[in-house]
C-alpha positions in Angstrom: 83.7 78.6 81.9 80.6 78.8 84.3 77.5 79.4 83.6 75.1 81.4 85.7 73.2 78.0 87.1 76.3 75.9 87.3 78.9 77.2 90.4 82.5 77.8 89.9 83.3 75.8 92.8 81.6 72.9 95.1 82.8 71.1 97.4 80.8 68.8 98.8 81.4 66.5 102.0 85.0 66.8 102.3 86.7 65.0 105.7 90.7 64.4 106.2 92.2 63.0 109.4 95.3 63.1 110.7 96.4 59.9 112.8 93.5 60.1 115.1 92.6 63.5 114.7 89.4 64.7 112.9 90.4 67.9 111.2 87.7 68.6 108.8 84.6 66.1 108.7 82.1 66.8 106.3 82.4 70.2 104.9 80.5 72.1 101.8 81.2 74.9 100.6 79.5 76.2 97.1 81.1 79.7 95.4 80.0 81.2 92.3 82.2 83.1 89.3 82.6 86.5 90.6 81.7 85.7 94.0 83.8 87.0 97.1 83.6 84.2 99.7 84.4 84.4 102.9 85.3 81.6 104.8 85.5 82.0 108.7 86.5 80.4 111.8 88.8 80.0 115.1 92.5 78.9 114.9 92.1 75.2 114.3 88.3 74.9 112.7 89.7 73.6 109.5 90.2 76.9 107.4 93.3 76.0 106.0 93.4 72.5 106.2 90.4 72.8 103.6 92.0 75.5 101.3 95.1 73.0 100.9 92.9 70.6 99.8 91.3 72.7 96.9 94.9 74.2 96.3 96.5 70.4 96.0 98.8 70.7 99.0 97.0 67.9 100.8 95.5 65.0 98.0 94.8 62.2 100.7 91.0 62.9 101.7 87.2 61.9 101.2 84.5 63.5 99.1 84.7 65.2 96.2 85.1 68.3 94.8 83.5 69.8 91.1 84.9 73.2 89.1 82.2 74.2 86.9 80.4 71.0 87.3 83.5 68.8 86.4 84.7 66.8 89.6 88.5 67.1 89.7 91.3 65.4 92.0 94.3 67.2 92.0 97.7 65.5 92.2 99.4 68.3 93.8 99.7 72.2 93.9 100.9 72.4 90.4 98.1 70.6 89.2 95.6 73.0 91.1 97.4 75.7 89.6 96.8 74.1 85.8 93.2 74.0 86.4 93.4 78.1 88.2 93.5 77.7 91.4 96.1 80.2 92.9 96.7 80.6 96.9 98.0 83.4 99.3 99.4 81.3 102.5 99.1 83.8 105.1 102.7 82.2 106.6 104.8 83.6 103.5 105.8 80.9 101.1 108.8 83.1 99.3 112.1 82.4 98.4 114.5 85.2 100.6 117.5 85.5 98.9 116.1 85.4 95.4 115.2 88.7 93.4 111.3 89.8 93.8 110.7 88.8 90.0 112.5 85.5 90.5 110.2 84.5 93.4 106.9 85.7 91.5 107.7 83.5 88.0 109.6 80.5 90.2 108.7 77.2 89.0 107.3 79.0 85.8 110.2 81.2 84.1 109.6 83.0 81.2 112.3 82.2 78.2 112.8 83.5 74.9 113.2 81.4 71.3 116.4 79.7 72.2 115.5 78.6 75.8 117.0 81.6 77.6 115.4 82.7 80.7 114.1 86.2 79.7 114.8 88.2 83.0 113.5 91.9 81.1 110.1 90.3 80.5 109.5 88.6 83.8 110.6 92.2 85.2 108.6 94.2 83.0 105.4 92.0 83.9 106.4 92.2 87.9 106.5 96.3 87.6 102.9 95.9 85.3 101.5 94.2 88.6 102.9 96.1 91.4 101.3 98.6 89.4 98.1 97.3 89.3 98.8 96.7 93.4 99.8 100.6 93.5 102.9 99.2 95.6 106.0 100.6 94.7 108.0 97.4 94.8 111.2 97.1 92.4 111.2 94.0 90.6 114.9 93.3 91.0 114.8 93.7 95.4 115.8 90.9 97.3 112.9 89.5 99.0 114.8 89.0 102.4 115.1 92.9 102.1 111.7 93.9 102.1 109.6 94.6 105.4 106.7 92.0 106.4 104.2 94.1 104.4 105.6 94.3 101.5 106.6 90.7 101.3 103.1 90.3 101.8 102.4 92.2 98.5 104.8 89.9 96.3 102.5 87.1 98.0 99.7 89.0 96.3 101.1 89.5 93.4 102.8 86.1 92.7 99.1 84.5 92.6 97.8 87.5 90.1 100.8 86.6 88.0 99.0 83.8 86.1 95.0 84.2 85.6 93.2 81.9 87.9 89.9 81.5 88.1 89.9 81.1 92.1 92.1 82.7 93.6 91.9 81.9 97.7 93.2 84.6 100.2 94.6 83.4 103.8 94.4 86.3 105.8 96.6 88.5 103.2 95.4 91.8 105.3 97.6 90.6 108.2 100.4 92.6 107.7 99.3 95.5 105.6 98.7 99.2 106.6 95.6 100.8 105.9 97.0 102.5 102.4 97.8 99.1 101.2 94.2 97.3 102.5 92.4 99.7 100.4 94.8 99.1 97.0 94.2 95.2 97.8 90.8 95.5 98.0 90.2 97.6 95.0 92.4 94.8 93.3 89.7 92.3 94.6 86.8 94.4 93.2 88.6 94.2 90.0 88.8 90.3 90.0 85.6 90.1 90.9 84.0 92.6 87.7 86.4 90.1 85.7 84.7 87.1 86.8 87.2 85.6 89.7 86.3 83.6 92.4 87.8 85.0 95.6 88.0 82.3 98.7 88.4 85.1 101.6 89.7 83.6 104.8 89.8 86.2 107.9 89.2 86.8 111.2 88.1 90.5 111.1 84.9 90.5 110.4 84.8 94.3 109.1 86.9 93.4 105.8 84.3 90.2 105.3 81.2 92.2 106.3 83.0 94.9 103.8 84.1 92.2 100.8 82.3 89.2 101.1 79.1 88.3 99.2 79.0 85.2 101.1 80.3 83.5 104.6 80.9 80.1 105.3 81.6 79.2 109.1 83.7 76.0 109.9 84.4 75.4 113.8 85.8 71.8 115.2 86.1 71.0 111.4 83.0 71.0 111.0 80.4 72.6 108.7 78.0 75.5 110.6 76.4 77.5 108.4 76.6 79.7 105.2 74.8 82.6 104.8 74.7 85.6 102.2 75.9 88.9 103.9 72.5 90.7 104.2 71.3 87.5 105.9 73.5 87.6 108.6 75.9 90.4 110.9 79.2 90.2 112.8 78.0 89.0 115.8 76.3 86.2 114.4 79.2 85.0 112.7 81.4 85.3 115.7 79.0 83.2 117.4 78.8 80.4 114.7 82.7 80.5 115.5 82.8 80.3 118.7 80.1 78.6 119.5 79.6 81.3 122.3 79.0 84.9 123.2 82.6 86.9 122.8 81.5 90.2 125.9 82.5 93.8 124.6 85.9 94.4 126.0 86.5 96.6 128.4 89.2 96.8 130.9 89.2 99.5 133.9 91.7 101.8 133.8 94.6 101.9 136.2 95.8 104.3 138.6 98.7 106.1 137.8 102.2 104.6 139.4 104.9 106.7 141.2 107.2 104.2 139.5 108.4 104.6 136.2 110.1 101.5 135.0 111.3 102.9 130.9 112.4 106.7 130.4 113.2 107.3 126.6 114.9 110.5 126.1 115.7 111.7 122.5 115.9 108.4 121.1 117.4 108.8 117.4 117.8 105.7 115.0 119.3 105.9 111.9 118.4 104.1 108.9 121.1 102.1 106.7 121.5 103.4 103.1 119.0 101.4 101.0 117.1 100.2 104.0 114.1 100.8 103.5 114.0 100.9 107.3 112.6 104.6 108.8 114.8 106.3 111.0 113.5 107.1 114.5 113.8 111.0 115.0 114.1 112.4 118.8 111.7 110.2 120.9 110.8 111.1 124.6 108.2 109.2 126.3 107.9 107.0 129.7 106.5 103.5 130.5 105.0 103.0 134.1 105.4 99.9 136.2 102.1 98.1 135.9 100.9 100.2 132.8 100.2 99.1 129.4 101.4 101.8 126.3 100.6 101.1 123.4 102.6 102.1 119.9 100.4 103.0 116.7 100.9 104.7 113.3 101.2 103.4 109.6 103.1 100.6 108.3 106.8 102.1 108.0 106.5 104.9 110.9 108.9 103.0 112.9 107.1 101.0 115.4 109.0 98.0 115.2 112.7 99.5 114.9 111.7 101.5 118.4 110.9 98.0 120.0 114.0 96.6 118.0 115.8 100.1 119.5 114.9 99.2 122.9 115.7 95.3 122.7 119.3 95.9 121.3 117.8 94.6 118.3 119.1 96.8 115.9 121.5 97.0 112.8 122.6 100.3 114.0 123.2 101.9 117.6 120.4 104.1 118.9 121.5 107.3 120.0 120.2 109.4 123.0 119.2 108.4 126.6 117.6 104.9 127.8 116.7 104.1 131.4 115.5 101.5 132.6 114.2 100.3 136.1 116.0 103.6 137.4 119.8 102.9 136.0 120.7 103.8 132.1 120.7 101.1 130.0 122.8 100.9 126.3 122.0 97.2 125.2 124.6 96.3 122.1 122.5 92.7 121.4 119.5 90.9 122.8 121.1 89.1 125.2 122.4 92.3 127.2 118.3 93.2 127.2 117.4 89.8 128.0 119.8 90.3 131.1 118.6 93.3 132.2 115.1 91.9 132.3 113.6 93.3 129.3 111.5 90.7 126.7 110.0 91.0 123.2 107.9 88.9 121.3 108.3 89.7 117.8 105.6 90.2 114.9 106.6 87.4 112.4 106.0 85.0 114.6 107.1 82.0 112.2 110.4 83.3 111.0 111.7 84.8 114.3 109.5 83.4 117.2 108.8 79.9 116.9 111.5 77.1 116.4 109.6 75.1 114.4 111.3 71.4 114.7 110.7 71.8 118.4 108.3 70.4 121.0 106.1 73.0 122.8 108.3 72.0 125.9 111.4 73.1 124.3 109.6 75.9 123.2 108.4 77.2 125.9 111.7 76.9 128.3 114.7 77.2 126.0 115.2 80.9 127.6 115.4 79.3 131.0 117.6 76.0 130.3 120.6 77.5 132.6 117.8 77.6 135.6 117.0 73.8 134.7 119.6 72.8 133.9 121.7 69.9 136.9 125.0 69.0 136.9 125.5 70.2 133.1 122.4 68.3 131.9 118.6 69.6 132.1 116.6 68.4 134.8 113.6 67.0 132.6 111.4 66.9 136.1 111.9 70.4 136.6 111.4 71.7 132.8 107.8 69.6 133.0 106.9 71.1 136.1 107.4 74.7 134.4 105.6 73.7 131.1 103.5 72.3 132.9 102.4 75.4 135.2 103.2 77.6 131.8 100.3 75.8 130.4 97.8 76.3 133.1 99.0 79.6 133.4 97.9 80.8 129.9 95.2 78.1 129.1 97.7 77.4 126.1 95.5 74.2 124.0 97.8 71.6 123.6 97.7 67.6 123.9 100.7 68.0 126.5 104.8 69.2 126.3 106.0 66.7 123.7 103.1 68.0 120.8 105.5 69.5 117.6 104.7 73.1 117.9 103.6 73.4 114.8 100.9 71.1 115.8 99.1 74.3 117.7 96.8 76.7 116.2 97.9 80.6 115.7 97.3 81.5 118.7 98.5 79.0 121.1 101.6 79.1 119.5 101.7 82.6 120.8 100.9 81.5 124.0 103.9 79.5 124.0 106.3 82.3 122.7 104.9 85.0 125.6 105.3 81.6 128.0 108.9 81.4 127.4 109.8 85.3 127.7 107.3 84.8 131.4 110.1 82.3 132.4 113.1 85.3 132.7 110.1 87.4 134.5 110.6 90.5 132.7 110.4 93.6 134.2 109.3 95.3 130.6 107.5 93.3 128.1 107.6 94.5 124.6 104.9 93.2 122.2 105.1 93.7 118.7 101.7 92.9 116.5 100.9 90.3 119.5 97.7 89.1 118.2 98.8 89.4 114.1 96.9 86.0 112.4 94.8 84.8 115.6 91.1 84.5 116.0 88.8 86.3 117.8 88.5 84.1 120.7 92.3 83.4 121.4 92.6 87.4 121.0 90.5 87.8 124.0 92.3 85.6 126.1 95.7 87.6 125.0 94.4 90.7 125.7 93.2 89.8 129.5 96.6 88.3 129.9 98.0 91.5 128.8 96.3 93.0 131.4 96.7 90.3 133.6 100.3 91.0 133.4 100.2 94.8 134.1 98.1 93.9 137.0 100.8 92.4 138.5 103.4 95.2 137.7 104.7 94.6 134.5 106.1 97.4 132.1 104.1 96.8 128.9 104.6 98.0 125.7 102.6 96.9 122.8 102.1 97.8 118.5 99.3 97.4 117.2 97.7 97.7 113.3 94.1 97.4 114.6 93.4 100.5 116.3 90.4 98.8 118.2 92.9 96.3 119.9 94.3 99.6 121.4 92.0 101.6 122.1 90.4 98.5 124.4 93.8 97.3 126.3 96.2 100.4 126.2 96.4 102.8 129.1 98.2 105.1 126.6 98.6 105.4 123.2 101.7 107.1 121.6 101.1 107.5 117.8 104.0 107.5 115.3 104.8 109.0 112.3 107.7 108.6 109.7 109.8 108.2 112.6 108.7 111.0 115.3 105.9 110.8 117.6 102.9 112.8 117.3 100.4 112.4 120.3 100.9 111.2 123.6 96.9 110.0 124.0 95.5 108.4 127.6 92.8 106.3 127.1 90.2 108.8 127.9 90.9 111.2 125.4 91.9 108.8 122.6 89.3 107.9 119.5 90.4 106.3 115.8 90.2 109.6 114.1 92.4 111.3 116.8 94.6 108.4 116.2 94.5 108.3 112.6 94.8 112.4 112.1 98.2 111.8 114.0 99.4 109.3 112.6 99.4 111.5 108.7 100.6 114.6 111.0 103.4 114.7 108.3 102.3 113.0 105.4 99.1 115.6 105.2 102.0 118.1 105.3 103.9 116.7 102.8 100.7 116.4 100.7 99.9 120.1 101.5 
């Protein structure tokens, strides 16, 4: 245990390289028992590259690290995890086709006197902690059947399922609504009265302005500052990150187009038995050329399955009345959408975005190979003159084509996904939780592409869990909930609360 002069945590000093790159040189970071911490910084400052090496995931690096005084090396996660150190990866680390209870205990079964696993305990200490979450997850669901934010939850809970004494947070807000937010912060208050350290890494600086007793700020790998929370403010923290001034968005508003490139006329989805998926419930709304709508509401009121609805995306056929670019349009699969000119870049961008064993090259033009493509066999000067103008195009950060993807921060991995759907120049763009995971800087440089894009005449149509994100690069706003839309908002006349009061329409009702 700590005492109140020794800290919980120090680590002092701490550099790792990889080949020739300097990822982290020098870093300290000090946190107390009890103590919320957050630490902050761009895509690519070292944020996670230094978690992994307090969580054992990365044991090759120099300086040295002390809990409660003690210095410690770990020989890999499990080790970490011996001496209480759980993680939250913000890319989900589960298990999909196991049971939730399975993926919360794996590696650390519970058994029973003769060696048996004992399944009815592990479950009756999963429901005790989705509980304690206030998420009503069953214990026996397949993982690869829960939605984003949910899985998200089982992330949370898997690291409360063993006390730790740090317990270290990537970005676990990502993919949460609002009503799950508050329960995981309450569940942080509670660690915190109970003695946990809590390493907080985000990029919204109103959860660590509302959480955090403490900010560290990391940028190049480097150490900037720390400072308690009443010793510092947002700005100044973004500006530690940064290293610059990050201007107030603002974007003018557009002038109305004769044009209308979507025309959504009772749009109804059903949802599968068992689902969990909403149902979309008589939809009727319109996308301009050159105009940028964007789609809010609570997790689960059916923003993604209308982007899925309108991509052909979807388990089961839309009903009603799609149009698109003046002629109807019934897409039975992607490819038919694709086709027609219509793009989407997906929310979980990991899983369903990237292709992670590829080279940003590949990446970036496997949507286009039949335009590149000679005599049966791609024409590697033209796909390099496209990357190549892809990369200017969107400023995308990278050391050239042939870098692994994975080698690229958040957000110029999302570069590279909205560079490939570019390629097939879509006449509607559908952006689903576009800036989900990425730092403040790269979010900037999305949303002026966004715009860039309408500019130019692009049908846009965006979701969005931050309200802000909206409010600054919509035209419109069409707020959902449980399925049905609920205001139709232009710019001008939309706010949070008119937002938010929409988007409970029928769950105030249902509370009434």
């Amino acid at each position: 245990m700590s005492d109140l002069a020794t800290p919980r945590l120090e680590m002092k000093g701490i550099t790792k390289n990889f080949g020739g790159v300097h990822a982290l040189g020098g870093v300290t970071l000090t946190a107390r028992a009890g103590e919320v911490h957050a630490v902050c910084g761009e895509n690519g400052a070292g944020k996670s590259t230094l978690m992994k090496i307090l969580a054992g995931a990365i044991t090759e690096y120099g300086g040295e690290i002390l809990l409660d005084g003690r210095p410690v090396r770990f020989a890999g996660p499990r080790d970490a995890e011996d001496s209480g150190i759980r993680i939250i990866y913000q890319e989900l680390n589960l298990v999909p086709e196991l049971s939730v209870t399975s993926n919360l205990f794996l590696g650390r079964e519970k058994s029973g006197p003769l060696g048996f696993l004992n399944f009815g305990a592990m479950e009756k200490a999963a429901a005790s902690l989705f509980e304690r979450l206030g998420t009503p997850i069953s214990p026996r669901a397949r993982v690869a059947d829960l939605r984003i934010g949910d899985q998200q939850m089982v992330e949370i809970a898997k690291a409360l399922a063993f006390e730790a004494s740090i317990v270290i947070m990537d970005e676990p807000t990502s993919a949460l609504s609002d009503a799950e937010v508050a329960r995981l912060f309450r569940v942080i208050q509670d660690l915190k009265a109970h003695g946990t350290t809590i390493l907080y890494i985000s990029h919204k600086m109103n959860e660590v302005f509302t959480l955090a007793d403490s900010v560290t700020v990391l940028r190049d790998g480097k150490f900037v500052a720390t400072a308690s929370r009443d010793q510092t403010e947002p700005a100044q923290v973004v500006r530690w990150m940064v290293g610059r001034e990050i201007a107030g968005l603002h974007f003018d508003a557009r002038e109305s187009s004769s044009k209308r490139m979507l025309q959504v006329e009772g749009l109804n989805l059903h949802s599968p038995p068992g689902s969990g998926r909403p149902a979309l419930k008589d939809l009727n709304f319109h996308v301009e050329a050159g105009e940028v709508v964007g789609i809010a509401g609570l997790l689960g009121a059916g923003r993604t399955e209308l982007l899925e609805a309108l991509f052909g995306a979807c388990p089961t056929e839309p009903g009603g009345t799609i149009i698109l670019d003046g002629a109807p349009a019934r897409f039975r699969e992607p490819a038919e959408a694709i086709a027609a000119g219509v793009a989407l870049v997906t929310e979980d961008r990991k899983s369903l975005g990237l292709f992670t064993r590829m080279t940003v090259a590949e990446n970036i033009t496997i949507r286009r190979l039949d335009a590149l493509t000679r005599a049966g066999l791609v024409d590697r000067k033209a796909e390099a003159t496209a990357v190549r103008e892809s990369i200017r195009r969107l400023s995308i950060k990278t050391d050239g084509g042939s870098a692994p993807i994975l080698s690229l921060s958040g957000g110029n991995q999302q570069k590279c996904i909205i560079a490939r759907w570019l390629l097939i120049e879509p006449k509607l763009l559908l952006l689903d939780e576009p800036t989900r995971g990425i730092d403040v800087g790269a979010k900037a440089e999305i949303y002026a592409l966004i715009r860039q894009l309408a500019g130019q005449g692009m049908a846009i149509l965006m979701t969005s869990s931050e309200l802000p994100e909206l409010l600054a690069v919509a035209d419109r706003i069409l707020v959902l909930c449980e399925g049905r839309l609920t205001a139709n908002l232009p710019r001008s006349e939309a706010s949070e609360e008119t937002i938010m009061h929409a988007a409970t329409q029928f769950l105030d009702r249902a509370a009434g």
